[in-house]
C-alpha positions in Angstrom: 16.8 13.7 7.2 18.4 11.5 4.5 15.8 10.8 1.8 16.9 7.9 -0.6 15.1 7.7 -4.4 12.6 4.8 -4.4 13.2 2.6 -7.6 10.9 2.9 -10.3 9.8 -0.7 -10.1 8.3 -0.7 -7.1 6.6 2.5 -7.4 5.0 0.8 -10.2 4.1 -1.7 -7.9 2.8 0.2 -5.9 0.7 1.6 -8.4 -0.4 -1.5 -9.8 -1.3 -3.0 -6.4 -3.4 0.1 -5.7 -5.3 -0.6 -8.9 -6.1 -4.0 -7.0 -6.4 -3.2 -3.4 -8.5 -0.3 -4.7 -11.0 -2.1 -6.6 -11.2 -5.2 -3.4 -11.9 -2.2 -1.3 -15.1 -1.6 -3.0 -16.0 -4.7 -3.6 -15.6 -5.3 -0.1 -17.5 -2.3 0.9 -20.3 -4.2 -0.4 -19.9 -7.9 -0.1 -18.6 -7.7 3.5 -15.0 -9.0 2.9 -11.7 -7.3 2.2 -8.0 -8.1 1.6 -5.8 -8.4 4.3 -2.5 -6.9 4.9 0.6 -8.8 6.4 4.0 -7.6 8.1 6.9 -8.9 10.2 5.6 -9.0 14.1 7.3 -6.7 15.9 8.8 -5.0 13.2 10.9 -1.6 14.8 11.8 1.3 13.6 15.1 -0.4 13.2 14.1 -3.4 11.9 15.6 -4.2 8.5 13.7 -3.6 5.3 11.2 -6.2 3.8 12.6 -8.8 6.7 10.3 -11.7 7.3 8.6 -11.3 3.9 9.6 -14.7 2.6 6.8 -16.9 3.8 5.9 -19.1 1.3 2.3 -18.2 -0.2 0.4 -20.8 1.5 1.8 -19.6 5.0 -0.3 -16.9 7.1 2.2 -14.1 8.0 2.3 -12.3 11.4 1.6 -8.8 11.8 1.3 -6.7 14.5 -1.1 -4.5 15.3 1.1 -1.3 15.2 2.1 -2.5 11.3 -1.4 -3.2 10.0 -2.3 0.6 11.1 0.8 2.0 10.0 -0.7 0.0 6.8 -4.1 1.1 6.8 -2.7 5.2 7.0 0.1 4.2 4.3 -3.1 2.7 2.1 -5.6 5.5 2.6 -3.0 8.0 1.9 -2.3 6.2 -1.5 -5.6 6.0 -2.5 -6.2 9.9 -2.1 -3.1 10.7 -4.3 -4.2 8.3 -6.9 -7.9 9.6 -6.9 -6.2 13.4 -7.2 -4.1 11.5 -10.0 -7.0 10.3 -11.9 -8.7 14.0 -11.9 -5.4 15.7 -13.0 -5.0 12.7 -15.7 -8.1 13.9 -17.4 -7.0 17.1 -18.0 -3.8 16.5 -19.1 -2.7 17.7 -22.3 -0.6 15.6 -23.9 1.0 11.6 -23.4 4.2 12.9 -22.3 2.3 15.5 -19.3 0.2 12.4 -18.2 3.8 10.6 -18.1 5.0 12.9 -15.9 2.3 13.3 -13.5 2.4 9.7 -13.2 5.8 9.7 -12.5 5.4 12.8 -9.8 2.1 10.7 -8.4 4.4 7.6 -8.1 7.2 9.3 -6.1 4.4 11.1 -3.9 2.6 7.2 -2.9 5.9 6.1 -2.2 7.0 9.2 0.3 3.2 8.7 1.8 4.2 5.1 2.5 7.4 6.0 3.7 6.1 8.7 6.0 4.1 5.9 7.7 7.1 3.8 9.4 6.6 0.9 6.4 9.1 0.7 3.4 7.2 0.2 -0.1 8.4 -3.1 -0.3 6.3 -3.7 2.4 3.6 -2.3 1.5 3.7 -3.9 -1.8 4.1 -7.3 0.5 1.3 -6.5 2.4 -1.0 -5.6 0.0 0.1 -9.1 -2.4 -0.7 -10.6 0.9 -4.0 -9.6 1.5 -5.5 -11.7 -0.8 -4.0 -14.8 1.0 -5.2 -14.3 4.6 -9.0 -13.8 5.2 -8.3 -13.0 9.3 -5.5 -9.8 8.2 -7.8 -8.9 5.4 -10.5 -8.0 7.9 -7.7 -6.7 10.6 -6.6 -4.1 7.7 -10.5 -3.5 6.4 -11.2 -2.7 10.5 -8.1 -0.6 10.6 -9.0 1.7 7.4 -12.3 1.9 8.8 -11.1 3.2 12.0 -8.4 5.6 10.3 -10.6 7.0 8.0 
């Protein structure tokens, strides 16, 4: 199995965009309305990473059904490593410990991603794009709901 290192960058992204996706997940928990997750259609296993990810903002992207619950795992899986992050953060005892568990907590969403079929980059794509979409936003909210 050849594992390559994920870029910090996008980790952070990925990070960032949980922050985000997290917080419209509970909103949408009680308002009724969620983001919305996008991806090539018809992406394969050998499809080439982040392809079809340069529609320009005001364009709807396609996404298949396989993607969007290869998504919703890749999202649920985040948000139970940063929720375990959050908990170990609070007992951490110093800046450069917290730094570090970030750092491992970072590498760990990125192999749960990974481990899904979806690169980060698209995850990070997907999750930008499910504040532009209403229809994926409640295609990814059903298929979280159904994974979880």
């Amino acid at each position: 199995m050849m594992m390559t290192r994920q870029p910090l960058a996008p980790a952070l992204a990925l990070t960032a965009l949980l922050a985000v996706t997290g917080t419209a997940w509970s909103q949408s928990n009680t308002a009724g309305q969620a983001p919305a997750g996008q991806a090539p259609a018809g992406q394969g296993a050998g499809g080439a990473p982040g392809a079809g990810f340069q529609a320009p903002p005001s364009a709807p992207m396609t996404v298949d059904d396989s993607t969007v619950s290869n998504f919703a795992d890749a999202f649920l899986g985040v948000q139970e490593i940063s929720e375990d992050l959050t908990d170990k953060l609070s007992n951490a005892p110093s800046a450069e410990a917290a730094q570090s568990l970030q750092r491992e907590a970072q590498d760990e969403m990125a192999q749960k991603v990974e481990e899904t079929g979806i690169t980060v980059e698209q995850y990070n794509e997907i999750a930008i794009g499910m504040r532009r979409d209403p229809k994926l936003a409640e295609r990814v909210k059903t298929a979280v709901d159904q994974a979880r």
